[in-house]
N, C-alpha and C positions, 0 to 999 in steps of 0.2 A: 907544809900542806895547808891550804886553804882551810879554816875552820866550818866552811859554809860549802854546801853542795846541793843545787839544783838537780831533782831523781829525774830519769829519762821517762818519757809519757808512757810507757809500758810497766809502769811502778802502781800497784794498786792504790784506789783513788777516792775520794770517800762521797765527793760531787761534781760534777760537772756546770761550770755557767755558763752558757751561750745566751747571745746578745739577741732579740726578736727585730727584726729592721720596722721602722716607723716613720723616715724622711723620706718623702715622695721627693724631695726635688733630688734627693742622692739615688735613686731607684727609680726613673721616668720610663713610665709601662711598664716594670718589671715588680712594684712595690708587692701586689696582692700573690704573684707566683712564688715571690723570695722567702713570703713570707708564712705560705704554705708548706716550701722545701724547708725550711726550716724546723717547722712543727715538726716534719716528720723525721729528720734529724734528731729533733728532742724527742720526739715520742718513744723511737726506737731504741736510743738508751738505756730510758727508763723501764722499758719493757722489757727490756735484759735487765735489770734486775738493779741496776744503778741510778742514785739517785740524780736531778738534775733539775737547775734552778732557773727558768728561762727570764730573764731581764724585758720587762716590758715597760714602755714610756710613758704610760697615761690610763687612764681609764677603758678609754676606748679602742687602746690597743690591748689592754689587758682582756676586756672582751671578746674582743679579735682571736686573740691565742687561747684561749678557753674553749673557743669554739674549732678549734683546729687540734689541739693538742691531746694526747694520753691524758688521762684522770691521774697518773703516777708522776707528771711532770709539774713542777711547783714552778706559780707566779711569782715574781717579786716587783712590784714597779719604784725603779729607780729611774733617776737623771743622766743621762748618756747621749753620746751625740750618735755617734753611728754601731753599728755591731758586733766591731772587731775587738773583741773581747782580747785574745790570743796576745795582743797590741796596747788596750788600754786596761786589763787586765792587770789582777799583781801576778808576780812572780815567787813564787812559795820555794822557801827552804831551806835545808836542814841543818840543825846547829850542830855542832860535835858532843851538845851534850842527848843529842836524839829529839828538841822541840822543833816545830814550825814556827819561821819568821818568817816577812813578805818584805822582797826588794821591791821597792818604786823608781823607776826611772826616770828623768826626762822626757818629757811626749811634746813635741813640737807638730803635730798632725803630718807626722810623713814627710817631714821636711816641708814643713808649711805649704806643703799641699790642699790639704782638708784640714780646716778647723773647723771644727762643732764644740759649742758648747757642754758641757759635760766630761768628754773626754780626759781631760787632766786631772778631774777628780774622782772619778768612778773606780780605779784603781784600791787608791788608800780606802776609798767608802767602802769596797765589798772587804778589802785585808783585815777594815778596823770589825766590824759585822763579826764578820770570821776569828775574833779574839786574835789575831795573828799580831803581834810588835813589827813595826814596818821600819826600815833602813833606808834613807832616801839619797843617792847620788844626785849631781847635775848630768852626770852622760846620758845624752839619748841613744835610747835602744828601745826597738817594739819585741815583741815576743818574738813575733811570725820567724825576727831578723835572726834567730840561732836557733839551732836541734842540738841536745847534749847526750851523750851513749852512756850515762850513770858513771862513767871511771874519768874523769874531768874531761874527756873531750869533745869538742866541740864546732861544731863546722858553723860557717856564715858565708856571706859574699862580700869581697872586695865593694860591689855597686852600692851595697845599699850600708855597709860601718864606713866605709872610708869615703863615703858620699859627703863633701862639702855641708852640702844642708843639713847636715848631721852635727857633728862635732867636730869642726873645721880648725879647733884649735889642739886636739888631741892627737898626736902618733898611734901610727898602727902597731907601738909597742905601748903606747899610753891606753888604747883602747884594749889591749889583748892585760895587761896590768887589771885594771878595773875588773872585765868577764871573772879575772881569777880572783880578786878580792871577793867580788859579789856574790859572784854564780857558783864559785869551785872548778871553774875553766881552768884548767892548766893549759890546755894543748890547745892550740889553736887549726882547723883545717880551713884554710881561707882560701875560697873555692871564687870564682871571677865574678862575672854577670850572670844574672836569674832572668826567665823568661822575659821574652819581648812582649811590651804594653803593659807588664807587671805595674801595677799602681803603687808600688811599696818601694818602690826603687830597687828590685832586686829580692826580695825577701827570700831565704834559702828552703821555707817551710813548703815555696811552691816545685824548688828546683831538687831536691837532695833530701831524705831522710834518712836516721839512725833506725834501726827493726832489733838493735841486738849489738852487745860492746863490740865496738869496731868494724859494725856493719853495717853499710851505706846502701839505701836504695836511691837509685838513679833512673829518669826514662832515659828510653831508645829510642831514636827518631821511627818513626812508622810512615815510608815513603816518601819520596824522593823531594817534598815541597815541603815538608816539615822544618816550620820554621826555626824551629831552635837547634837542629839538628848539631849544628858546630858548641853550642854552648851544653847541651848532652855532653857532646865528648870529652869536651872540657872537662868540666865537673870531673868525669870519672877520670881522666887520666891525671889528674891534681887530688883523687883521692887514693889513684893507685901509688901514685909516686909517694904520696906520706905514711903508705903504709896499713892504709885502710880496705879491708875489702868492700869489696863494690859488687852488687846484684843487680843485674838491669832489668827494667821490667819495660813493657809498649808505653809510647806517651799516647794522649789523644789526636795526637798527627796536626794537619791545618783546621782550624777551626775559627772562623768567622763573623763577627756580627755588624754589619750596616757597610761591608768593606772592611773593617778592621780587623784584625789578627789579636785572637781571643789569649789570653794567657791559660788556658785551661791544661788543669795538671790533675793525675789521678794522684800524684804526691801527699796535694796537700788534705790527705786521710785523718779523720781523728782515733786515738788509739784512745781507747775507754777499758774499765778492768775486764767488761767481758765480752766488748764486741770492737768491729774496727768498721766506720763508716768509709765509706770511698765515694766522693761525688763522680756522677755520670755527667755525660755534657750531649746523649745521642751520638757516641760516634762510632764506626764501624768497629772499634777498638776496643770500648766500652767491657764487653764480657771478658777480654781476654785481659786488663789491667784490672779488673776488679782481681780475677782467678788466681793474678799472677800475687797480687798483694796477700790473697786469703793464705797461700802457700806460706806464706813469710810466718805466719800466724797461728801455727796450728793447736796453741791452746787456749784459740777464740774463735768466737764466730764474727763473718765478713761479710759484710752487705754491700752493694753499690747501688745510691738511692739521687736521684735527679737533682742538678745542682746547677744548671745551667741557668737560672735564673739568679741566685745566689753570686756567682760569676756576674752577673749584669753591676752588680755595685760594688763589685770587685777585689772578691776573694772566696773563700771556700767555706767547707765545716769545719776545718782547724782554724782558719784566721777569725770564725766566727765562736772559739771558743777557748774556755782555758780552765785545766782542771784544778781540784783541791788535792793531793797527793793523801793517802792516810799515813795514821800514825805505824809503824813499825810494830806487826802483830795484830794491826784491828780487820785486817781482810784475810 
């Protein structure tokens, strides 16, 4: 058995970091809404009772967010390139002797998609911050790319580990090795392709989440033009065959922007020690995926709070965040 295990995000938590956006050329018309929905993201954490450290880039955006955010939400202004925390984030966890260590990974910007400055080191900067001992691999992995159910298993997608632009040189038993050395992945649930126009190649945090050991939440296509519908059912019948149950909840159906086909998921929820956020996008679906997640939940309270903007630079409140896990007895 793996000496090291990554706890699943429903493990009591001691802070929460999400990233404040501040690149106008990465958020064109959408920078001042994203970064609104954000605030309020953070705010509402904090105001449940949990601490949370918002990442701002300058002066002027620290400003910015002072003037948006709860009095209980803590500035820190660091170097980062874009928001996705979840991604360039550390990865916290647990030794066998009960300490916190932070895995570092490889960060290639998404498969050299997006490179921003900062991003490859903001990671180690908040681990080292954090008194955390960091372990560094060459395998690229972003957070977003795996969900773990606390007993080593662990779902991803084919699109975005076994993506060329990734680690072209590793097997998908070389890559499923590594998860276990790192993370404490033993089991692997290698689920296919994640939504369409996903900017992450696939990321499973949009498509597929764990609520509970061995318990997969999944959308359900909602009407008949719902474009991922066939990749819905994928997932789930690759997670029923491995033996995983599977809950389905409504996706947000087609959604839109300039003619494009939105990747928007009620999935990608962040789970906090006492609240669970679920971004909305406006859709007629909206109340009923919030309801269905709150259900999952019931020894927290569930929110669904505007996210569609957040979406515009392409991902969520999970990919915009990444927790600090506590110690064993401090919550």
């Amino acid at each position: 058995m793996s000496r090291s295990l990554m706890l699943p995000e429903w493990a009591p938590q001691d802070w929460l970091w999400i990233g404040f956006p501040h690149l106008a050329e990465e958020w064109p018309g959408w920078l001042e809404p994203a970064q609104e929905q954000i605030a309020d993201f953070a705010s509402a954490v904090a105001e449940s009772g949990q601490a949370v450290r918002l990442l701002v880039r300058d002066a002027a955006n620290e400003s910015r967010a002072r003037s948006l955010v709860s009095e209980r939400v803590t500035l820190e202004r660091r170097a980062y390139g874009d928001v996705w925390l979840r991604d360039t984030g550390p990865l916290v966890v647990f030794e066998s002797d009960g300490t916190r260590t932070a895995r570092r990974f490889g960060f290639n910007g998404w498969g050299g998609q997006y490179l921003m400055p900062g991003d490859q080191e903001i990671g180690a900067e908040l681990a080292s911050d954090a008194r955390l001992a960091i372990t560094s691999t060459p395998m690229v992995l972003e957070g977003g790319a795996v969900d773990g159910d606390g007993t080593g298993l662990v779902a991803t997608t084919e699109q975005c580990l076994l993506n060329p632009n990734r680690n072209p040189q590793m097997s998908r038993a070389d890559i499923e090795a590594e998860l276990a050395a790192q993370l404490g992945f033993t089991r692997v649930l290698w689920l296919g392709d994640g939504l369409i126009n996903d900017h992450t190649d696939g990321h499973v945090d949009n498509l597929a989440r764990f609520v509970g050991p061995n318990r997969l939440v999944v959308p359900e296509a909602t009407g008949k033009d719902d474009p991922n519908a066939a990749i819905y059912a994928d997932a789930a019948t690759r997670a029923e065959a491995f033996g995983v149950e599977v809950v389905r909840i409504p996706s947000p159906g087609l959604l839109t922007r300039d003619g494009v086909i939105e990747p928007a998921s009620y999935v990608n929820f962040a789970i906090t020690t006492h609240l669970v956020v679920v971004p909305t996008f406006g859709s007629p679906h909206d109340a009923d995926g919030v309801a269905a997640i709150a259900a999952l939940f019931p020894d927290r309270d569930t929110v669904g709070l505007p996210g569609e903007a957040v979406l515009a630079g392409g991902g969520g409140f999970h990919c915009a965040s990444q927790q600090m896990p506590a110690l064993p007895g401090a919550n």
